[in-house]
N, C-alpha and C positions, 0 to 999 in steps of 0.2 A: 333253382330251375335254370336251365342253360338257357342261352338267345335262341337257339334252334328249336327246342320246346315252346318258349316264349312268341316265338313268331307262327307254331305254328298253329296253338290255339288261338292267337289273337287273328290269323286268317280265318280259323272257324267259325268267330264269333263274329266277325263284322261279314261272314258269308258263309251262312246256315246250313244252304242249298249246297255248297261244293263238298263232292267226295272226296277219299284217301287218295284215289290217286290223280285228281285235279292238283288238291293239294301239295302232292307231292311233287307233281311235272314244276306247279310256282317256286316253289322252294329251292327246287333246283338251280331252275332258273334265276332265279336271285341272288341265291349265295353260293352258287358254283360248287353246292357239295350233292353226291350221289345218294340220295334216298329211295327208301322202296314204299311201295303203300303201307307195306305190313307196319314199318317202322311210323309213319303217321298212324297208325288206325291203335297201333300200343299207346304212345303220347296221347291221343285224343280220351283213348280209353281211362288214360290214370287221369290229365290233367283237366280236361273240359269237362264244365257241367253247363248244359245250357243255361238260359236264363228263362223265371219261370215266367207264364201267361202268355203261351203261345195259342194261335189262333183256334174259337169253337171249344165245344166241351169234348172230351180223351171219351174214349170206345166205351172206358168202362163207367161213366160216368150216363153216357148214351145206353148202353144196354142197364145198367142197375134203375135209372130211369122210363126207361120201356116195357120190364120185366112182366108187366100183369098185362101188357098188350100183346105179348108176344106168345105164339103156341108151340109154333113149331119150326128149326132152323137147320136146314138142308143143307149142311156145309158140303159134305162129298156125298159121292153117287157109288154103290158098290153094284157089280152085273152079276 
């Protein structure tokens, strides 16, 4: 894995919350090379995998839970 790959997951990981192209403006800025989001959001996609036990229980974990409470779920509206 190259330093530019390397640097740019390891910004991912110690900063959850920032987007492709935050990322991208730091990276720039650091090492003086031209990237585009697209080219972090590839990188992130092959090399990062979060880390697990992030905060609350996941959607499906809340709905498969709920199931027998639940009747009826109005997602859109058709006229």
């Amino acid at each position: 894995m190259s330093r530019l790959i390397r640097a740019i997951v390891e910004l991912k990981s110690r900063n959850p919350r920032f987007g492709c192209p935050r990322i991208a403006r730091i990276i720039s800025r650091t090492f003086g090379v031209d990237i585009d989001k697209n080219v972090v959001h590839r990188a992130l996609a092959k090399y990062y995998r979060p880390a697990p036990g992030g905060q609350g229980p996941s959607w499906l974990w809340f709905i498969g839970h709920s199931i027998d409470s639940l009747w009826s779920v109005d997602l859109f509206r058709c006229e």
